[in-house]
Residue frames as a rotation matrix with the C-alpha (Angstrom) as fourth column:
UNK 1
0.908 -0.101 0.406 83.78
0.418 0.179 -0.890 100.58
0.017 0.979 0.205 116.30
UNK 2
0.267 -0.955 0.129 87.10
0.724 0.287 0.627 101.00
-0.636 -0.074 0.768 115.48
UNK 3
0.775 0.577 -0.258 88.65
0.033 -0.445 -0.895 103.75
-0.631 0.685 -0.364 113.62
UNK 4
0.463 -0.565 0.683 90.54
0.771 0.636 0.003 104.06
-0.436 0.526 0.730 110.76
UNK 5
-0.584 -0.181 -0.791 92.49
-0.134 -0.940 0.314 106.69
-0.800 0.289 0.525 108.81
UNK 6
-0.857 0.510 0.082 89.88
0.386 0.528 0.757 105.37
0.343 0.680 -0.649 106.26
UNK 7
-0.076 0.942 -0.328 87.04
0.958 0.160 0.237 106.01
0.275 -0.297 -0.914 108.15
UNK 8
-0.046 -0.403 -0.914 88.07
0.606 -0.739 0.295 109.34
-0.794 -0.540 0.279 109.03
UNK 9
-0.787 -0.074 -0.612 88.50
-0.307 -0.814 0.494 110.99
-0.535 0.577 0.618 105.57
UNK 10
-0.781 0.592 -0.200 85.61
-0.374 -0.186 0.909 109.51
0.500 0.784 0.366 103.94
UNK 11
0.145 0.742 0.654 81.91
-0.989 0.108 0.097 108.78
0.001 -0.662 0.750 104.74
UNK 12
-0.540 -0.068 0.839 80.92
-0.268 0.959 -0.095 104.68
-0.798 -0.276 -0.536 106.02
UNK 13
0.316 0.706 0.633 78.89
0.390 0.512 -0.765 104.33
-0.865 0.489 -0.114 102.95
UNK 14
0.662 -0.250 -0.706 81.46
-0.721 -0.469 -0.510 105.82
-0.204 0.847 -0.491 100.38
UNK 15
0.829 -0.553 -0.086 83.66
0.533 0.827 -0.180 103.61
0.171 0.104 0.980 98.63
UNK 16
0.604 -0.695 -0.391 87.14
-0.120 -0.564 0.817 103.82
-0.788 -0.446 -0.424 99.01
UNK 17
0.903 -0.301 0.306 89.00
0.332 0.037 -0.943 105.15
0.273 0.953 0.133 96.52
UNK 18
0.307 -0.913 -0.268 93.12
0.770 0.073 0.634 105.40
-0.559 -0.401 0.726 96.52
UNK 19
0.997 -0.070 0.043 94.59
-0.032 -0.811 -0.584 108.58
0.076 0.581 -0.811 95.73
UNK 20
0.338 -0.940 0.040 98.13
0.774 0.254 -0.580 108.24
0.535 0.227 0.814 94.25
UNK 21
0.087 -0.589 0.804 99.00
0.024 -0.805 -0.592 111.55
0.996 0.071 -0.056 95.63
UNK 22
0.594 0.323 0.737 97.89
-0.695 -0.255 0.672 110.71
0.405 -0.911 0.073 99.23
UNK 23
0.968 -0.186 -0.171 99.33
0.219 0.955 0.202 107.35
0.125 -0.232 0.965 98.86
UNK 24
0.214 -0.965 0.154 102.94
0.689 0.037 -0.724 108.60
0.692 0.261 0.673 97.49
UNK 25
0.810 0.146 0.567 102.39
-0.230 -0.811 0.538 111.74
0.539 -0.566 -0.624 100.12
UNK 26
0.431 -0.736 0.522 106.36
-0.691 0.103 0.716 111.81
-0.580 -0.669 -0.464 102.44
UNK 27
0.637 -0.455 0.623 107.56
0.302 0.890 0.342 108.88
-0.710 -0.030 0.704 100.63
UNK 28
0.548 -0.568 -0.614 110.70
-0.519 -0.806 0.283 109.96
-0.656 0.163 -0.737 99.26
UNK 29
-0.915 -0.336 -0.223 112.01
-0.398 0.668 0.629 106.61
-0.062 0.665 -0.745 97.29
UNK 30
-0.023 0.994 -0.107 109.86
-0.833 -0.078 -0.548 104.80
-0.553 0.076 0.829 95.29
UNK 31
-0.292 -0.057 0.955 110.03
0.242 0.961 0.131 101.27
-0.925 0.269 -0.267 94.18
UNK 32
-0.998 -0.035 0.051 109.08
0.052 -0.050 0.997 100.72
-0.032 0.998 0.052 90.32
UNK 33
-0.383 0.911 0.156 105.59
0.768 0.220 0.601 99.90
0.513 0.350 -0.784 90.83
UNK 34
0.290 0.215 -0.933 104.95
0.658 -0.752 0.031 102.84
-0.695 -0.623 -0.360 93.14
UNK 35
-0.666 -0.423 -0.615 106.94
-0.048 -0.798 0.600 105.19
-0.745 0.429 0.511 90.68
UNK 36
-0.910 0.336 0.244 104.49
0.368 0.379 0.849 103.67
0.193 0.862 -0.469 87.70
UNK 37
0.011 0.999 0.044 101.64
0.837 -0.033 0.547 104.99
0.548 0.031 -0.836 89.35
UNK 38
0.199 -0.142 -0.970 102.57
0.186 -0.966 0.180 108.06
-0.962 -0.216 -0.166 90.49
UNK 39
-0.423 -0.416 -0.805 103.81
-0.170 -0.836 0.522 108.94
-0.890 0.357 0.283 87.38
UNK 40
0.621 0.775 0.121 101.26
-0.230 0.327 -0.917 106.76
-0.750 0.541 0.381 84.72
UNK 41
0.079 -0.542 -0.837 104.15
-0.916 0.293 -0.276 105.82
0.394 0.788 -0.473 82.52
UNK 42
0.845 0.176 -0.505 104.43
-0.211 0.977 -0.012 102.12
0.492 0.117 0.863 82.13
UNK 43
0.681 -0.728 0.077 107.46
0.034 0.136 0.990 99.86
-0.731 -0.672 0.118 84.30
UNK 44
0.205 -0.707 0.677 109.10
0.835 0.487 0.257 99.07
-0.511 0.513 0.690 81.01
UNK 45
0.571 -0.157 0.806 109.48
0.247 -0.903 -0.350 102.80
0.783 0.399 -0.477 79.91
UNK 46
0.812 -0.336 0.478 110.56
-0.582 -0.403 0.706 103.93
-0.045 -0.851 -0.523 83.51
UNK 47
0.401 -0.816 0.416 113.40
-0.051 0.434 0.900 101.18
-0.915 -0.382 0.133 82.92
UNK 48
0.799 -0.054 0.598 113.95
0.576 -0.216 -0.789 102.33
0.171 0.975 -0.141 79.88
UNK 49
0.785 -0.176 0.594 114.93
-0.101 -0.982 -0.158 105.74
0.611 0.064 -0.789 81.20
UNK 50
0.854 -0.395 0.339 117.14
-0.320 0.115 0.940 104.21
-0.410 -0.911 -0.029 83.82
UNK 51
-0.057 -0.866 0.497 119.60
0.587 0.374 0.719 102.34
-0.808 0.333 0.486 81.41
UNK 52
0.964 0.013 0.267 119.46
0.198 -0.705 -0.681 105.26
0.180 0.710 -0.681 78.82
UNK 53
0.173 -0.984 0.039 123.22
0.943 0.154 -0.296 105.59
0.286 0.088 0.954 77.67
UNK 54
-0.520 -0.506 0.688 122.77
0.419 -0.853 -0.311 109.56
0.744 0.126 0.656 77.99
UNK 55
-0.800 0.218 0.560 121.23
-0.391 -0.896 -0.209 111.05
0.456 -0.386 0.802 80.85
UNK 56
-0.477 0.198 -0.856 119.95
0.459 0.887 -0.051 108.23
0.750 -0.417 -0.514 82.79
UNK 57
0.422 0.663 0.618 117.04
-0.529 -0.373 0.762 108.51
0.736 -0.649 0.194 85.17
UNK 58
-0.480 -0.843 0.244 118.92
-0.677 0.179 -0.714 108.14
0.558 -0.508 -0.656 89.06
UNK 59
0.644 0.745 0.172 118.25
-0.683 0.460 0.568 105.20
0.344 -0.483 0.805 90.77
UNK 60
-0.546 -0.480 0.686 119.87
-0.735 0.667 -0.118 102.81
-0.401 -0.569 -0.718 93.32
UNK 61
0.400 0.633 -0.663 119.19
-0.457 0.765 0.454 98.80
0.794 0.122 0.595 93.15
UNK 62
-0.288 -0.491 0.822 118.87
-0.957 0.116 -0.266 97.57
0.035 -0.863 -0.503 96.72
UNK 63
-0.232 0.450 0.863 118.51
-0.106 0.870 -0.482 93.65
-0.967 -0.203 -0.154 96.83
UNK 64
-0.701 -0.112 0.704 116.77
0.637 0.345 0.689 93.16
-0.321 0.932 -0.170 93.82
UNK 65
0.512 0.837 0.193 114.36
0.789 -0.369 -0.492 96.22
-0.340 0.404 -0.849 93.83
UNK 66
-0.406 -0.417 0.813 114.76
0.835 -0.530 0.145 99.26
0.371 0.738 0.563 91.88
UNK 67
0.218 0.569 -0.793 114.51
0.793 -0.577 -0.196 102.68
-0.569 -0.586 -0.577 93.86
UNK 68
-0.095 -0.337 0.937 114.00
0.669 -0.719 -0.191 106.15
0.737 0.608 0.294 92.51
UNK 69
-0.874 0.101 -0.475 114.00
0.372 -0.488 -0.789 109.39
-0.311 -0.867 0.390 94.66
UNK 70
0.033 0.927 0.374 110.77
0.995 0.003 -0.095 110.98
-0.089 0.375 -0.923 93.91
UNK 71
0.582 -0.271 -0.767 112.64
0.066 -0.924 0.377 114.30
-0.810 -0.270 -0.520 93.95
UNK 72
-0.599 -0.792 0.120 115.07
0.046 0.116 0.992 113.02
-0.800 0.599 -0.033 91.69
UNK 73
-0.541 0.237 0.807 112.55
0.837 0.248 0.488 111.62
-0.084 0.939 -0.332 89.22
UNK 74
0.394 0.739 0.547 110.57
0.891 -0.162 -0.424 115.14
-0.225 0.654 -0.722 88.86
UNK 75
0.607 -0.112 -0.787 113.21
-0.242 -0.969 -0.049 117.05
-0.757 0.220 -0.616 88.45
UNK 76
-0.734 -0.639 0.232 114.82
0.050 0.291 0.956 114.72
-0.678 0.713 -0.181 85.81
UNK 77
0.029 0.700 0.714 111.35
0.966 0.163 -0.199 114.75
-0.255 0.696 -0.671 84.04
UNK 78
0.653 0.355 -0.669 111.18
0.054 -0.903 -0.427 118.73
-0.755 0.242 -0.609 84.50
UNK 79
-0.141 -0.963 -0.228 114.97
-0.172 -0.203 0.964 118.69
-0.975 0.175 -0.138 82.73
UNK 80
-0.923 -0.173 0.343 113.31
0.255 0.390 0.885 116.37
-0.287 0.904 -0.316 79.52
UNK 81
0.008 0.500 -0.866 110.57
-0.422 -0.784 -0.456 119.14
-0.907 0.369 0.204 78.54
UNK 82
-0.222 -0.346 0.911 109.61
0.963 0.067 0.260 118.98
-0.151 0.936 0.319 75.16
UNK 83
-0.347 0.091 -0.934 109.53
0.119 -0.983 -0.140 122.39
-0.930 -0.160 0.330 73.69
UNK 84
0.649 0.737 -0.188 107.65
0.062 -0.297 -0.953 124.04
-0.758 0.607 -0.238 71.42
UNK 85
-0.529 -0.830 0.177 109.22
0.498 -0.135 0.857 123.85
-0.687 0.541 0.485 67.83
UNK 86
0.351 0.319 -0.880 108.32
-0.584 -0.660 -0.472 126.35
-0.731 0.680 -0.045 64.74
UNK 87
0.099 0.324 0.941 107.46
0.516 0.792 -0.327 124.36
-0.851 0.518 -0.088 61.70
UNK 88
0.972 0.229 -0.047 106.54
0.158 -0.790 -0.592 127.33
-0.173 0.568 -0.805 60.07
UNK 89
0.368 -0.928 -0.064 110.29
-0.738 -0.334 0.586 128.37
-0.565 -0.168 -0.808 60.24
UNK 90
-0.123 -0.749 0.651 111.83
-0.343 0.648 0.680 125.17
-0.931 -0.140 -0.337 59.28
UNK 91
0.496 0.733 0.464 109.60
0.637 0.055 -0.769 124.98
-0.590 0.678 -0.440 56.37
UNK 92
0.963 0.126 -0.240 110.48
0.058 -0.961 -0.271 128.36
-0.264 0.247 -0.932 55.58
UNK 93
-0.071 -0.996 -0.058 114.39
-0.657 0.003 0.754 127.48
-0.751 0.092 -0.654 55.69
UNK 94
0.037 0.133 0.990 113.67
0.605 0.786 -0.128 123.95
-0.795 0.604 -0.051 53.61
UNK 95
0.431 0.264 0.863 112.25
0.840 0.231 -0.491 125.53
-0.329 0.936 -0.122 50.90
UNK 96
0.485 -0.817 -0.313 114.86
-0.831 -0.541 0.126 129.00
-0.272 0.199 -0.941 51.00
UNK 97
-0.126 -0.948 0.291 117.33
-0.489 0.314 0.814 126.25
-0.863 -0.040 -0.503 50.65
UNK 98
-0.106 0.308 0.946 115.71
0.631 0.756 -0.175 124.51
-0.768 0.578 -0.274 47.80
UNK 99
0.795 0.405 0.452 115.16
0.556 -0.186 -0.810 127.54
-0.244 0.895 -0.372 45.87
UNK 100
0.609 -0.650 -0.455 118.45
-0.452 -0.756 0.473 128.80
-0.651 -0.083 -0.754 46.07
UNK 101
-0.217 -0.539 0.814 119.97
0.051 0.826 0.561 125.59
-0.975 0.164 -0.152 44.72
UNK 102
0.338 0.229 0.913 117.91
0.798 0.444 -0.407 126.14
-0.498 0.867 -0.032 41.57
């Protein structure tokens, strides 16, 4: 019998199952469909972020594919945080401004 790097990490009577992190493991550029599943966001969002007028996600087009770095794209993702906002606060200003007015 032949082995595999399959056969190796799991038993002959387990299924095989693809792990995105093993899969994307060293690969430093990532095509669109590779970046979609590493990162679960849909292709047509990920090219979204690429032609965004401000602060475009980086990416090369070689031939006709679309590459990201996979360095690039999680530290442009770390950069677009959302952050916690205080309602309570803004509220609080809203209606200061409203009762000042009267």
């Amino acid at each position: 019998m032949v082995k595999t790097y399959s056969n190796v990490c799991r038993r002959p009577d387990e299924p095989a199952q693809e792990n995105i992190s093993q899969l994307h493991n060293g690969l430093e550029w990532l095509d669109l469909k590779a970046l979609t599943r590493y990162a679960s966001i849909s292709e047509r969002t990920m090219r979204q972020w690429i032609h965004l007028a401000a602060n475009p996600l980086p990416a090369v087009q070689v031939g006709t594919k679309i590459l990201v770095r996979r360095s690039e794209f999680d530290r442009w993702l770390q950069n677009h945080r959302v952050e916690p906002v205080d309602v309570g606060c803004i509220v609080d200003e809203m209606v200061s401004k409203i009762v000042s007015s009267h």
